[in-house]
N, C-alpha and C positions, 0 to 999 in steps of 0.2 A: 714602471711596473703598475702602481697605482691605477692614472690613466687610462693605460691601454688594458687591464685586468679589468675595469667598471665596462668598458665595449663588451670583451671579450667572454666577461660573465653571463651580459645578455644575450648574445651571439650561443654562448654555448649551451641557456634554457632552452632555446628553440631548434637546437642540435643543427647547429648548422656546420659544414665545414673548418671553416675558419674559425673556433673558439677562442676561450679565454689563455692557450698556452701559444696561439699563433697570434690572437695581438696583442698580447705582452711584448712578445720577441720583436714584432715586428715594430711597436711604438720605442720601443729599446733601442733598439738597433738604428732607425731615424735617426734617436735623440745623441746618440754616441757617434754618427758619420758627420753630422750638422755639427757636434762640439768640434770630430778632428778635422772638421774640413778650416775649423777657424783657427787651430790650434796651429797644424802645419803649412798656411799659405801666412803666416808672423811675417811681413813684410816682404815678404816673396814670390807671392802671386793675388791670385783671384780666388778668396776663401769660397763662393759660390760652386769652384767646379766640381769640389770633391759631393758637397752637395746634391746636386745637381743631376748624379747616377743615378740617386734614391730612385727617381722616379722612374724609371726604368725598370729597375729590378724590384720595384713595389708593382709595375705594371705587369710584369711577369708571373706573377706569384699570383694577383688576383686572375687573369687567365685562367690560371689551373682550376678555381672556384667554379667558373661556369661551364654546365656542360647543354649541349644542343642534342636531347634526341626527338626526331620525328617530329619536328617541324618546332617545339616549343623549347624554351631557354629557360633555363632556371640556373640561380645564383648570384644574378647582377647587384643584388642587393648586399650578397657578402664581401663583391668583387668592389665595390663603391666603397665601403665599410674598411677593407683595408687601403683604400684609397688614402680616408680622413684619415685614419688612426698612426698613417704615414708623415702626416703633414705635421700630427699633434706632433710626432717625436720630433720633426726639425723645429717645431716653434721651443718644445724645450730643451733643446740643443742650442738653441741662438736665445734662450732665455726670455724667453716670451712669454712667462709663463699664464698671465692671466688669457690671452688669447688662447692658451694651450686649455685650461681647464673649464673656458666659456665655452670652447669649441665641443671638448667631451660634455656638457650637461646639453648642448643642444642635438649632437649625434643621438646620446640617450632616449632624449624627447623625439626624435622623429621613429627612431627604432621603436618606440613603445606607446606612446602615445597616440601618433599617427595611424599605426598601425590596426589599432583600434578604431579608430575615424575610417580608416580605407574598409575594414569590413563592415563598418555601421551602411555605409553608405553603398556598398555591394550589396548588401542584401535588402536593400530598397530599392535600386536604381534599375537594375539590369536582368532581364526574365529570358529566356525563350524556350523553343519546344522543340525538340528534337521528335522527325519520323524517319525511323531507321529501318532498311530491311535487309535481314539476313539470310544464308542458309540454314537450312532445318539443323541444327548446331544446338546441342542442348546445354551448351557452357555456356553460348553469345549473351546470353541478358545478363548473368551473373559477371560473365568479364565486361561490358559494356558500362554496366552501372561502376563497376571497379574503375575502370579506365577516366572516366569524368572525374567520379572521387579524387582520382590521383589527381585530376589535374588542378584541384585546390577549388570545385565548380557544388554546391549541393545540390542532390537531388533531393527536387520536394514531392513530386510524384513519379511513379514510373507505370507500367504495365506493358502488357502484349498478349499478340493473340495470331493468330494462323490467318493467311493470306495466301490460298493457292499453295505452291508449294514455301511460299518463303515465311518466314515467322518476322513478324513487324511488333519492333518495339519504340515507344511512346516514352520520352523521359521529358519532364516538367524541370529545368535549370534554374538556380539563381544563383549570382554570384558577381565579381569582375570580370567587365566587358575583356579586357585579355586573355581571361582565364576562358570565359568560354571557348573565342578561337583555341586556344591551344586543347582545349577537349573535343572541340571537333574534328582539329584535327589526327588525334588519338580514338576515334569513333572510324574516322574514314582509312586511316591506316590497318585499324583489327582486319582479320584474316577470312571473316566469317562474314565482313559486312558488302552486301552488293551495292546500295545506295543510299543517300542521309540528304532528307529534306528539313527544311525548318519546320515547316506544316503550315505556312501564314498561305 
């Protein structure tokens, strides 16, 4: 409970799916298949197989984390996450337990630490310009600028201005080289947009 409560507390500041009452359960549950896998093969089989499901049905469960719309993924990182915090519960079911509690301080450290390095270095690294041109659509720049936002992508400048009949908008990005593909591709799916140039 411990363990898998210190993941799951992180998990659940950043409101992610999988919080702290799913990897509780889930490092639990691990840790009690890994004890009865050893408990009922007592000289009678191969303690590994009851084991050995886990991964299966942790594989399962993280699935349901990720979801794919319009071209971009998100959740891998909760779907990874209940990966580890699967493995923590069989190393403390086979009593491992220092591997078990090295393992949670470095999941922590990558969950939070890093995390902060990965945007240090987005928002130094990775620039471009979006030239988009829409239908005369007097919502398209207000959803447009939304739709990038979503994508986890800042907008440092934006504008627009009339072109013939179509209205052309101008967004200035910075962010993760991933994140941008995935907001263009939520730029070229809107309903309003006729074409999207980088502008180089």
């Amino acid at each position: 409970m411990l363990l898998g409560g210190i993941i799951g507390f992180e998990r659940e500041l950043k409101g992610k799916p999988a919080g702290l009452r799913t990897n509780i359960l889930i490092c639990m549950g691990a840790a009690l298949y890994t004890a009865l896998s050893f408990h009922l093969s007592e000289g009678r089989g191969d303690p590994a197989r009851v084991a050995a499901q886990i991964l299966p049905g942790v594989g399962f469960i993280g699935a349901g984390t990720i979801l794919h719309t319009r071209g971009s993924v998100t959740g891998l990182t909760s779907a990874a996450t209940i990966w580890i915090v699967a493995a923590i519960g069989m190393a403390l079911g086979s009593r491992a337990y220092v591997d078990a509690v090295g393992t949670t301080a470095l999941v922590v450290i990558v969950l939070t630490g890093l995390g902060y390095a990965e945007a240090f270095l987005a928002r130094h690294l990775t620039h471009s310009h979006l030239v988009i041109h829409t239908r005369p659509d007097p919502h398209a720049f207000d959803d447009l600028v939304e739709t990038v936002r979503k994508a986890g992508v800042e907008v440092v400048e934006s504008s627009r201005h009339q072109e013939g009949p179509d209205q052309v908008v101008e967004l200035e990005l910075r962010g993760p080289k991933r994140l941008h593909d995935q907001a263009m591709l939520g730029v070229i799916h809107h309903p309003s947009v006729r074409s999207v140039s980088t502008g180089e």
